[in-house]
LOFI-46161 format. One record per atom (N, C-alpha, C): z, x, y. Coordinates in steps of 0.02 Angstrom, whole numbers, plus 32768, in hexadecimal, padded with zeros to 4 digits. Atoms other than C-alpha are relative to their C-alpha. Example, Ala and Ser with C-alpha at 12.3 -4.5 7.8 and 13.67 -1.06 7.14 Angstrom:
<pts>
8000802D7FC5
818682677F1F
8000802D803C
7FFD7FD67FC5
816582AC7FCB
80257FD98037
</pts>
This chain:
<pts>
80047FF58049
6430A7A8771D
8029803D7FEC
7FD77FDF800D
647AA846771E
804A800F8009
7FB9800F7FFD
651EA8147760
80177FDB7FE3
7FDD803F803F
652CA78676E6
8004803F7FC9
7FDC7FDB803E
6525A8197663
801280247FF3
7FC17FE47FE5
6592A87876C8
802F7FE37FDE
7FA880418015
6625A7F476A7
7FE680037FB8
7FFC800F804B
65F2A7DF75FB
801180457FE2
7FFB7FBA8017
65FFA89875D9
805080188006
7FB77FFC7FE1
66AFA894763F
802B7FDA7FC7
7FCC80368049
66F3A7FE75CD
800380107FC7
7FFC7FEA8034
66CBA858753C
8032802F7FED
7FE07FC18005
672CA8F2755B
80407FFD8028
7FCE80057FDF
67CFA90B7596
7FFE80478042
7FEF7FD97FB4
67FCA94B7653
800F80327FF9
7FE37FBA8003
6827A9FE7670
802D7FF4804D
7FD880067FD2
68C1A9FE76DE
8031802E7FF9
7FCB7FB37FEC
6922AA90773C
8002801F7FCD
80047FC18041
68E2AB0C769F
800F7FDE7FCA
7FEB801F804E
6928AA8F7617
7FBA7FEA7FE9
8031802F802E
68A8AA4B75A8
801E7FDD7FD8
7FCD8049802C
68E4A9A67569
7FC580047FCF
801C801A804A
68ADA97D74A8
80367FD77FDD
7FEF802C802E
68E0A8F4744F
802C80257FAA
7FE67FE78035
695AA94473C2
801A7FD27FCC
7FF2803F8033
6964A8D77326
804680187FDB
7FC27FF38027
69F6A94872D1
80307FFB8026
7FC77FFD7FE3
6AA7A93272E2
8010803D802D
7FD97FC07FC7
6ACCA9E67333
7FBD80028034
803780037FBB
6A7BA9D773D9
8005803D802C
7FEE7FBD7FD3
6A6FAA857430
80127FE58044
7FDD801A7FDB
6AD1AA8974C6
7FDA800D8043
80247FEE7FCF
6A42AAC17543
7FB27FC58003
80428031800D
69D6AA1B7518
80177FC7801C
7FF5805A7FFD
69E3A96B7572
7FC17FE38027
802280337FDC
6986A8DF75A5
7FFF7FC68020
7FF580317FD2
6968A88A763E
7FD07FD17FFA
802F804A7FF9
6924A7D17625
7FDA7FE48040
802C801D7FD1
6884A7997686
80137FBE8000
800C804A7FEA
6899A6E676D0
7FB97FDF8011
804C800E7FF7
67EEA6EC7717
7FD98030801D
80417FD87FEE
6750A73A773D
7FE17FF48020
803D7FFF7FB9
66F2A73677E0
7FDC804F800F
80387FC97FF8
664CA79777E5
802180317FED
800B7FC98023
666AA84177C2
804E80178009
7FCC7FED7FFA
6729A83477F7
802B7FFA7FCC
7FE2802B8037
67B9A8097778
804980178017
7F9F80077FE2
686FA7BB77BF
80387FF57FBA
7FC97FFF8024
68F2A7D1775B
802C7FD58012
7FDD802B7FE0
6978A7517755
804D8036800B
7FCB7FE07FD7
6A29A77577AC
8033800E7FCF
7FCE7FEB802C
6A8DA7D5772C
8046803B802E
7FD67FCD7FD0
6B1CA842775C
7FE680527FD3
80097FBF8006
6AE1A8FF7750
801F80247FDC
7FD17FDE8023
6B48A96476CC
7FEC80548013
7FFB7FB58003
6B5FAA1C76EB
7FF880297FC3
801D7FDF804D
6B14AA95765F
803580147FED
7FC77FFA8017
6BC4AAE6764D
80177FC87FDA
7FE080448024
6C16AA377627
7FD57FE77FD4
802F8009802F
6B86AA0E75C1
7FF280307FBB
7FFB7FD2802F
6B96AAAC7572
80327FF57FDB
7FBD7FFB8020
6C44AAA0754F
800B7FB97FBF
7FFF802B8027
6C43A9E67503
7FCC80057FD0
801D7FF18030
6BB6AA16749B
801F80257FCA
7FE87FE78037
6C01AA9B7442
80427FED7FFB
7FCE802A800A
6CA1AA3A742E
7FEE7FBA7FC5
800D8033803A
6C43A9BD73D0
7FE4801B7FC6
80237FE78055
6BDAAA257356
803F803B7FE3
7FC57FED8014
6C89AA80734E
801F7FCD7FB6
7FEF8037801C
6CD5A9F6731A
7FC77FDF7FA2
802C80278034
6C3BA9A57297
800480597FD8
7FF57FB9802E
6C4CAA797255
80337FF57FC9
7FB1800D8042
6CFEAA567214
80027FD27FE8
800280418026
6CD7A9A671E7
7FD780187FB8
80317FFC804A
6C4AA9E57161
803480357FCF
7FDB7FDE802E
6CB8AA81712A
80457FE77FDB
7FB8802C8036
6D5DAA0F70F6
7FDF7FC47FD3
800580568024
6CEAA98570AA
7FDA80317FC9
80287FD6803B
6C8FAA18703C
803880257FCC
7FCE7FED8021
6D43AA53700C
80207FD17FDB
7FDF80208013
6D81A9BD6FF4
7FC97FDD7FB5
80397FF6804B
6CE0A9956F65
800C80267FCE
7FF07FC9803E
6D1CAA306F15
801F7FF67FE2
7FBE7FFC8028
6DBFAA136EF9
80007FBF7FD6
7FF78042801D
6DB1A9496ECC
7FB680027FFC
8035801E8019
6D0DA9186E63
7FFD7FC38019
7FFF804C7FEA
6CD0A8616EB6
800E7FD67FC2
8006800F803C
6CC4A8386E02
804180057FCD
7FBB7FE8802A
6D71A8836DC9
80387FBF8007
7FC0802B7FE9
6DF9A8096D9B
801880197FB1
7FC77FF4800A
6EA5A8406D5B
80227FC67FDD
7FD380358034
6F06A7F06CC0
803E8013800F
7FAF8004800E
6FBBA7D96CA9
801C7FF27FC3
7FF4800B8035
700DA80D6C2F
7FDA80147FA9
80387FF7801B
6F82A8576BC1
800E803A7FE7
80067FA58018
6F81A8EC6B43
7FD1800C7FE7
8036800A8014
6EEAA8BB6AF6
7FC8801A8018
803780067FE3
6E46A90D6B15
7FC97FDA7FE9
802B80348005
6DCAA8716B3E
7FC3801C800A
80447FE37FF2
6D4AA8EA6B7B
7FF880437FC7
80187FBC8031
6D1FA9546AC9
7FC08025800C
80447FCF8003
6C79A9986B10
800A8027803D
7FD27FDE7FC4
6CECA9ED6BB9
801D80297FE6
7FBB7FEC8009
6D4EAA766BB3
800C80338036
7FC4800A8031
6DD9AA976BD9
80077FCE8007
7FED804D8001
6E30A9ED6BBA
801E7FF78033
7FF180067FAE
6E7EA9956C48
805280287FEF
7FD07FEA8011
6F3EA9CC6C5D
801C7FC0800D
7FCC803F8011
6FC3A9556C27
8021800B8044
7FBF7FF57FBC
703AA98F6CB5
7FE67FE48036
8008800C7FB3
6FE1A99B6D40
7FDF7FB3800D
801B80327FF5
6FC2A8E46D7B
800C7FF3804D
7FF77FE37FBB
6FB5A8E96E42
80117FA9800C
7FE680477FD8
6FCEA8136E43
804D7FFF7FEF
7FBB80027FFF
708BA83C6E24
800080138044
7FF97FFD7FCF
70D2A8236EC1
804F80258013
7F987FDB8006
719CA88D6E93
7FD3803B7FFC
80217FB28005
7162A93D6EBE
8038800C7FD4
7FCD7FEA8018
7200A9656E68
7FE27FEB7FA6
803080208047
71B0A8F36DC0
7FCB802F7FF4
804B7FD0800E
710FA9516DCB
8012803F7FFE
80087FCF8009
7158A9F86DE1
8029801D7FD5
7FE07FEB805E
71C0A9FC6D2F
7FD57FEE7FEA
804F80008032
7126A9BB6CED
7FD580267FE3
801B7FE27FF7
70D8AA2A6D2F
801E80627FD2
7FD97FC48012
715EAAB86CE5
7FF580017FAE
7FF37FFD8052
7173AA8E6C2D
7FF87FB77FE7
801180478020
7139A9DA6C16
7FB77FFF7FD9
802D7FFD8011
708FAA1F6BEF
7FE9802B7FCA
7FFD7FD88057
70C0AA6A6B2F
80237FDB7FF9
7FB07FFD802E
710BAA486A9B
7FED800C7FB7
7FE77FD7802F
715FAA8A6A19
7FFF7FDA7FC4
800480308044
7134AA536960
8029803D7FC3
7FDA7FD28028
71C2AAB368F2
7FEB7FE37FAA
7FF28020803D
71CCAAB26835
803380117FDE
7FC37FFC8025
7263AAA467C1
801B80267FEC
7FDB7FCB8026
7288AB1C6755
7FEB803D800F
80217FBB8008
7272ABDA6776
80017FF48063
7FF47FD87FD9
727FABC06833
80357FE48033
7FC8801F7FE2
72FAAB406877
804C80127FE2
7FC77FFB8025
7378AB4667D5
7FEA80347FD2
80147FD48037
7380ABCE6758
7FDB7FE87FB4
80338004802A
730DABD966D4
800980277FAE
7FF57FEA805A
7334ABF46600
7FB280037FEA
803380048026
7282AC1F65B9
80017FFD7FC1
7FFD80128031
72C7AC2C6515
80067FB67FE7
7FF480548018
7311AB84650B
7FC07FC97FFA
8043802A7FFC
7257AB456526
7FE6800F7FC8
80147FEB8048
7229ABA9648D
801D7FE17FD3
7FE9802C8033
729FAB646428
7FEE7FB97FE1
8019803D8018
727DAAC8642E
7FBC7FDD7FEC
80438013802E
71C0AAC76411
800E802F7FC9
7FF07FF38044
71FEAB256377
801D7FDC7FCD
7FCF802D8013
7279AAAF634A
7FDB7FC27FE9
80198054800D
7205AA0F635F
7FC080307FD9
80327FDD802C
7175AA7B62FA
802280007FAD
7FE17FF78056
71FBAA8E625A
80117FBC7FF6
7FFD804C8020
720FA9C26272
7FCA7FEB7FF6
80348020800F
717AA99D6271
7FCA80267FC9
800E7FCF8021
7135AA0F61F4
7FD280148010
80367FE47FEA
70CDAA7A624F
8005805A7FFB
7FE97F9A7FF4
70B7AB436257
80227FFF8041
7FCC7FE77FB1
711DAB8862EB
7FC6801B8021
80347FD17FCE
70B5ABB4637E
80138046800D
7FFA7FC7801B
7091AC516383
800F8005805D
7FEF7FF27FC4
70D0ACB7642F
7FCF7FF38042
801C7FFC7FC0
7042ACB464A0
7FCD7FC77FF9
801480457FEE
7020ABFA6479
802C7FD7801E
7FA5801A7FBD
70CDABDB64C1
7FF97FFD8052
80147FEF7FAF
7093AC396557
7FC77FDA801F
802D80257FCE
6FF8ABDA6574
80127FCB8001
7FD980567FE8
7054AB256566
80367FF58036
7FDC80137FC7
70C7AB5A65EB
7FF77FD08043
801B80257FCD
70C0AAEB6678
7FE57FC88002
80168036801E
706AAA6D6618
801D7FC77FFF
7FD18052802D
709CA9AE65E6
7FFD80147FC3
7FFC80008049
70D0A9A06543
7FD17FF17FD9
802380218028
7054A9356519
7FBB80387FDE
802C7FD27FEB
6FC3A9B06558
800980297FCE
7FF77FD48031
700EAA3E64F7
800C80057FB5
8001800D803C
7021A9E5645A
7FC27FE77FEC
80538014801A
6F69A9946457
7FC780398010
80327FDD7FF5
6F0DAA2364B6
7FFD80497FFB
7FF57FD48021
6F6BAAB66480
800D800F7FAE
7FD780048059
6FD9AAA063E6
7FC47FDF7FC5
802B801A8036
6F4BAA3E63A1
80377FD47FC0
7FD580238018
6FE1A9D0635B
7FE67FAF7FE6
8010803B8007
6F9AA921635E
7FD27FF18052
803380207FCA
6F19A8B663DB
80157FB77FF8
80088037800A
6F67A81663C0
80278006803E
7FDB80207FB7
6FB8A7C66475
804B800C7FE7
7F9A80268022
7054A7856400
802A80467FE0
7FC17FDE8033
7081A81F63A4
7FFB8044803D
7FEE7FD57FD4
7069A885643F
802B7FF08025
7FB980117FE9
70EEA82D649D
803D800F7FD8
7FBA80008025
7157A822641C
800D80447FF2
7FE57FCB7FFF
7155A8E46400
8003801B803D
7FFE7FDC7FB8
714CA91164B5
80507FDD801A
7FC1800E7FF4
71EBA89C64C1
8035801B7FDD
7FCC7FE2804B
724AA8E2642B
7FFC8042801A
80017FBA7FFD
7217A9976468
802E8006803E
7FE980057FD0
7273A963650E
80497FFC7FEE
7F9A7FF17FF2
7307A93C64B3
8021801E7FE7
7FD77FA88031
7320A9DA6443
7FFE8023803F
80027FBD7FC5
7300AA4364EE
804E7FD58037
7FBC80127FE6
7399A9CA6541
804C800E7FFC
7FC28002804D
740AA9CA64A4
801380588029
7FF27FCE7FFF
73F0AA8664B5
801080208051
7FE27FE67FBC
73FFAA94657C
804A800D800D
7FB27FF47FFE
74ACAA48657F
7FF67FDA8059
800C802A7FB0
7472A9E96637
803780168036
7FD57FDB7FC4
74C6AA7C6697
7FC5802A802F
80437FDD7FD8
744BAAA96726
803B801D8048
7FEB7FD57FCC
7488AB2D67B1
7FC18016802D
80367FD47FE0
741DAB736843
7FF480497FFE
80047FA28009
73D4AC23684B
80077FFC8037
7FE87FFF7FC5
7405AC7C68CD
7FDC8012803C
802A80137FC2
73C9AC5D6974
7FE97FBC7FFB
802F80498004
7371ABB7694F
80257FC8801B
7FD780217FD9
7404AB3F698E
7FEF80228039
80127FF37FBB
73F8ABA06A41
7FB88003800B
803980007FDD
734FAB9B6A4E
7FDD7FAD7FFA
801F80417FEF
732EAAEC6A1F
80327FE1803A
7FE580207FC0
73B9AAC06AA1
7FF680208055
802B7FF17FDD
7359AB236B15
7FB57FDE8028
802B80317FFC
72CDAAB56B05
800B7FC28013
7FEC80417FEB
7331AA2A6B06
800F7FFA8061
7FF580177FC7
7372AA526BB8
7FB38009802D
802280057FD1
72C0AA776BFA
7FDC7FB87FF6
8022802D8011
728CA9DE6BAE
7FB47FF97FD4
80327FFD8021
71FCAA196B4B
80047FCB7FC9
801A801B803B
71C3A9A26ACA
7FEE801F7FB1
7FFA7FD18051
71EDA9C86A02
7FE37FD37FCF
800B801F803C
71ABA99A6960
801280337FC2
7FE97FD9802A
71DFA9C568C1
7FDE7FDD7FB5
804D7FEB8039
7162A9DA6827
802280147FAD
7FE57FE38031
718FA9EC6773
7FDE7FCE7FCA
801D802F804F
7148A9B766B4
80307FC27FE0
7FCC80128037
71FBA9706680
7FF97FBD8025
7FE5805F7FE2
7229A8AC6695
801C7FFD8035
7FCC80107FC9
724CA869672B
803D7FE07FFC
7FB380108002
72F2A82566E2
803480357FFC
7FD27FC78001
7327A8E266B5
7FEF80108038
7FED7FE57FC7
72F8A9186769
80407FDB8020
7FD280187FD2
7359A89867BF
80407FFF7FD7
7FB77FEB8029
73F5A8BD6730
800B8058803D
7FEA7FBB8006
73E3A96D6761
8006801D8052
80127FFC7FB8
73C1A954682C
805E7FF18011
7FD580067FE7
745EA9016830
804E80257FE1
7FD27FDA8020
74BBA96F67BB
8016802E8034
80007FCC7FC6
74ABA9F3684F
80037FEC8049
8001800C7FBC
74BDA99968D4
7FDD7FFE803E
80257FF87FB0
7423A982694F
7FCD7FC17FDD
804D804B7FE7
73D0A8CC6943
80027FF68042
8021800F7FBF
7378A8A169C0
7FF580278017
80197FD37FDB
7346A94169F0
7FC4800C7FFB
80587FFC8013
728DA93569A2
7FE27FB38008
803680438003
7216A8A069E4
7FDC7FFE7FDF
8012800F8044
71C1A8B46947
800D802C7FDE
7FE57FED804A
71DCA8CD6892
7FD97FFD7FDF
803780098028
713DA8DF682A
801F80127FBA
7FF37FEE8044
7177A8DE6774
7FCD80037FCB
80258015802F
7122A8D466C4
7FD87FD68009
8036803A7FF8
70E7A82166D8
7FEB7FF38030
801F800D7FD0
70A0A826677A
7FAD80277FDE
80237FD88000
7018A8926737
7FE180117FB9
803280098057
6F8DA8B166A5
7FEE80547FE1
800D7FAD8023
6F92A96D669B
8035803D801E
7FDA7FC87FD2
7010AA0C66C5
7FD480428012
800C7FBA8014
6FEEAAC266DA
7FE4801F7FE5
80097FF47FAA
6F7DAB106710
7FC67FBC802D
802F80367FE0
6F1FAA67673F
802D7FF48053
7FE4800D7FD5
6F4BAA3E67F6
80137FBB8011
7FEA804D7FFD
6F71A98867E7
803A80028014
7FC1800A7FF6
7022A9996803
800480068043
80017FE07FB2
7009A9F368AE
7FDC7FE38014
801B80267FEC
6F89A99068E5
80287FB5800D
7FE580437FF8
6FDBA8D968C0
803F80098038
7FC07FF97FE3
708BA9326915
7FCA80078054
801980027FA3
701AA95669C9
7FED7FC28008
803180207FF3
6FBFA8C269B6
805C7FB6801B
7FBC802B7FF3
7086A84C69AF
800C80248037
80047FEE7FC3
70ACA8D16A38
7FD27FEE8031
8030800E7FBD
7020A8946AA1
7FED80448027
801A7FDC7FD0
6FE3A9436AC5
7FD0800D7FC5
80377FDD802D
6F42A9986A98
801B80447FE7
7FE67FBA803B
6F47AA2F6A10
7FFA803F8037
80197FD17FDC
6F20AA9F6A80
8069801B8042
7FBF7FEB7FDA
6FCFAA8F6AF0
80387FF17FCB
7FCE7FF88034
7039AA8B6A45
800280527FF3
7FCC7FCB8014
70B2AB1969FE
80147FF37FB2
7FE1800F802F
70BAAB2B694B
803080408009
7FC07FCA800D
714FAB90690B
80117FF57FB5
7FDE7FFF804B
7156ABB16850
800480587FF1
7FE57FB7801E
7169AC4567E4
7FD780237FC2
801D7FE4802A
70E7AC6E677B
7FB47FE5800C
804580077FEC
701BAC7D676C
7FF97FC18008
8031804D8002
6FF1ABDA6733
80027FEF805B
7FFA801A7FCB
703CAB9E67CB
7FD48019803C
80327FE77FCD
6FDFAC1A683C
7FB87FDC800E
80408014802F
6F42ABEB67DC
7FF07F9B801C
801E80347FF7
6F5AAB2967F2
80047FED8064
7FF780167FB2
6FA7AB3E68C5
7FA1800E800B
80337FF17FDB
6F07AB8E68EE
7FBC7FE97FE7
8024803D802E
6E90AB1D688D
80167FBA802E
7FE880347FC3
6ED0AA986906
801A8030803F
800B7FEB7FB6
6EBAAB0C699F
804380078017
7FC07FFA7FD7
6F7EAB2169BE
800680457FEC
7FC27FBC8001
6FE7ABB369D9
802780117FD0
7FCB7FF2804D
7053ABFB6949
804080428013
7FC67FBE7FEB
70F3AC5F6968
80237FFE7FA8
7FEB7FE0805B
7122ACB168A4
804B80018019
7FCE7FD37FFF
71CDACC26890
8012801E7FC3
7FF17FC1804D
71F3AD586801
80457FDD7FE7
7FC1800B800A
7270AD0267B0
7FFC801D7FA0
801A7FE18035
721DAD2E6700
7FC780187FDD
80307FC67FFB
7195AD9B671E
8026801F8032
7FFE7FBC7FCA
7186AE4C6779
7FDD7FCE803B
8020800D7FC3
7154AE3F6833
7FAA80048000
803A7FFB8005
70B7AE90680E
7FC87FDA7FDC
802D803F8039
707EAE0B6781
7FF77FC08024
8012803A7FE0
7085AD92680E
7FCA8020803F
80347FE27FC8
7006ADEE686D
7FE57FEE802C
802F80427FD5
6F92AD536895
80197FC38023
7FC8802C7FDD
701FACFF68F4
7FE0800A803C
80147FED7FB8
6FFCACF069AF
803D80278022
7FE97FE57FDD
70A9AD2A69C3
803180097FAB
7FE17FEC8062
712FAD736914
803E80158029
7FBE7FF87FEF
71F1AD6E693F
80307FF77FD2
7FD380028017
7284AD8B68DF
801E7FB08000
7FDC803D7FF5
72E9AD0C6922
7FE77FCB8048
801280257FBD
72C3AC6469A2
800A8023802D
7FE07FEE7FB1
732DAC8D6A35
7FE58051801C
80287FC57FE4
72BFAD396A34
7FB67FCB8033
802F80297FC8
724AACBB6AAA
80257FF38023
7FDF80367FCD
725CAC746B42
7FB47FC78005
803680267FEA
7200ABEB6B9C
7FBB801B8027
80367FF97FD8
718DAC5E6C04
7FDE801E7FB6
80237FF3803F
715BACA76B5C
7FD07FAF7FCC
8016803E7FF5
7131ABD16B33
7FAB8005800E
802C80217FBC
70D4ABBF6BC7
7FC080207FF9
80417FE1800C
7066AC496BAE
7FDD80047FBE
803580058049
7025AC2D6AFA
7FE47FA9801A
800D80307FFA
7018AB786B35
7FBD7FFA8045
801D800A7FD5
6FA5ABAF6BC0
7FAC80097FD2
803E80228029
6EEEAB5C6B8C
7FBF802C8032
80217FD97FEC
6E93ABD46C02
7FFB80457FEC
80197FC7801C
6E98AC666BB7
7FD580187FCE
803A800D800B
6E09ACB16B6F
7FE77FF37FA8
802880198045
6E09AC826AB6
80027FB97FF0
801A80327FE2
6E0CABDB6AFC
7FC27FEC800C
802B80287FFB
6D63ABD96B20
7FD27FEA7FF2
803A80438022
6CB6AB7C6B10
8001802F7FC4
80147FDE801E
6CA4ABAA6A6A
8003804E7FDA
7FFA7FB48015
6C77AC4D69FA
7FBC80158028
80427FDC7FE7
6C11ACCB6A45
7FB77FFA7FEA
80427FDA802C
6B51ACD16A29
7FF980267FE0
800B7FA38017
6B20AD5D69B2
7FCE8006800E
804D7FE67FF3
6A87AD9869DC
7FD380147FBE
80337FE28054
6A0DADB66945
7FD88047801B
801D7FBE7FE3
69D7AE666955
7FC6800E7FCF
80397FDC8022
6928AE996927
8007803B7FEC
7FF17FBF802B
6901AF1768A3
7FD8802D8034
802E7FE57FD1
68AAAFA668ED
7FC980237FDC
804A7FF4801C
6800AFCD68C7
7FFA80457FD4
7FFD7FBE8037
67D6B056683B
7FEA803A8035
80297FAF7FE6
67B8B1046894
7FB080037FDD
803B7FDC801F
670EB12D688A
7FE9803C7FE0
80097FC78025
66ECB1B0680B
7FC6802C8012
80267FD77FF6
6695B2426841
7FD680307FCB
80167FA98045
660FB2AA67D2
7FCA80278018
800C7FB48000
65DEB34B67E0
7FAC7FFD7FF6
80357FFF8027
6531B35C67E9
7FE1804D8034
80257FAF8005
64BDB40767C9
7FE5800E8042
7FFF80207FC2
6497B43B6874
7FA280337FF4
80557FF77FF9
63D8B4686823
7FE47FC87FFB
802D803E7FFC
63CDB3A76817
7FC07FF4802C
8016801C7FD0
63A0B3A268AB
7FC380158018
</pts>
């Protein structure tokens, strides 16, 4: 009886052999001072082992830690490699759009890692991931502010109206015609007679141009600057797209802007950002990796209202009246591309989530007023 529960006591537990204590190890890393030798059978109080070949604790040692070596660097490249690639992450082509509006930052147009031309991906990667939305007058070609006066003076004495007065001039700048005759001038609200004076006002300011347009200087070398890095251009303006493309090819550079947002693309000018918006959106990039480049507030006012960049150029203001520019230059070709690159960079920090919390600050409690009392009160 007590040798039957001998053996039962034996079969339960594992053998102690030459100082090892064998245990059954369920995890992958198996210390290298643990093995076990399989019973075949059990007679009375003996127990034969079957005929294995003997391993040496060294060599046992050694292939042990060779394997939990090994399964070490397997977990640390598969925990790096999680980091870098989301299981969940998949990569568009071709994309300027951000699809994820509750993320930020947005994805980047450039970088797309299923291009397989390192050479493709790494101009992409240089200056494929901006662009430049210029506007007409004041910073590509020189700019007459009078001649704009004139002619809402001119179409005001045909149509018998008072003359706007100076600093209703100034706030219709930038405007459509239409805009500035129904929501400034207070001229008319009818569709028909706003065309028809927003067209007529177009062609006393023509009459009086004389359809001689020159560049200011620098602006030819710096848009052919662009051109050779290949940055992507648009070009932005209130007037008809039949007088841009008169006046594009008067000077000589079609085809140098993949878009042309004119008058009728669009239901409002300056400082509304519609114009800049619709021009990233035909570019295929998000606002965020656009470049405006005009020359006065409004413009500041409507880039950054659509989240882009604004480079002022003083062409008729002081430097200092362009204050709220991200960047205020005389002339283009005072940039380069690393100057670009870095307003176009979407990590920096007014980029991010959001405006700050404010904190609501409690008032602070009234001082307790101290009084004086007789000290025979007491």
């Amino acid at each position: 009886m007590v040798e039957s529960i001998a053996a039962t006591s034996l079969l339960g537990h594992r053998p102690v052999c030459g100082g090892y204590y064998c245990k059954d190890v369920s995890s992958r890393r198996k210390p290298f001072d643990v093995f076990r030798l399989p019973a075949t059978e059990f007679l009375a109080r003996k127990v034969v082992y079957s005929s294995l070949p003997r391993l040496r604790a060294d060599q046992l040692a050694v292939s042990s830690i060779k394997a939990q070596a090994m399964e070490l660097t397997k977990e640390a490249y598969s925990y790096r490699e999680e980091e870098r690639i989301p299981p969940n992450f998949k990569y568009q082509i071709d994309t300027g759009v951000d699809r994820k509006p509750g993320l930020w930052p947005p994805e980047n147009k450039a970088d797309n890692p299923s291009l397989h031309n390192p050479l493709l991906r790494q101009e992409r990667m240089g200056c494929g991931w901006l662009g430049a939305i210029f506007e007409w007058e004041g910073v590509l070609i020189e700019d007459n502010p009078d001649l704009e006066k004139q002619a809402w003076l001119a179409l005001s004495q045909e149509e018998g109206k008072s003359p706007p007065p100076a600093f209703l001039l100034g706030r219709i700048q930038g405007m459509k015609h239409e805009q500035a005759i129904s929501e400034v001038l207070c001229w008319s609200r009818d569709p028909t007679q706003l065309r028809r004076m927003a067209s007529r006002k177009e062609e006393i300011y023509q009459a009086l141009h004389g359809g001689i347009y020159r560049f200011r200087s620098g602006s030819r070398e710096f848009v052919n600057i662009l051109m050779h890095y290949k940055i992507p251009m648009a070009l932005v303006s209130t007037r008809p797209r039949k007088t841009l493309e008169t006046a594009i090819g008067t000077i000589g550079i079609e085809g140098v802007f993949n878009v042309i947002v004119a008058a009728e693309d669009v239901h409002r000018g300056k400082p509304d950002p519609e114009m800049f918006v619709f021009a990233a959106q035909q570019l295929n990039f998000i606002s965020e990796r656009c470049i405006v480049f005009g020359n006065s507030n409004q413009t500041v006012e409507a880039a950054h209202d659509a989240r882009m960049k604004c480079v002022a150029v003083a062409s008729k203001h002081r430097v200092y009246e362009l204050a709220a520019a991200d960047l205020v230059v005389r002339r283009l070709d005072e940039l380069s591309v690393v100057d670009l690159k870095n307003l176009a960079d979407i990590e920096l920090p007014e980029f991010g989530s959001g405006e700050p919390e404010l904190e609501v600050e409690e008032d602070d409690p009234y001082p307790s007023s101290s009084v004086a009392v007789d000290d025979g009160f007491w």
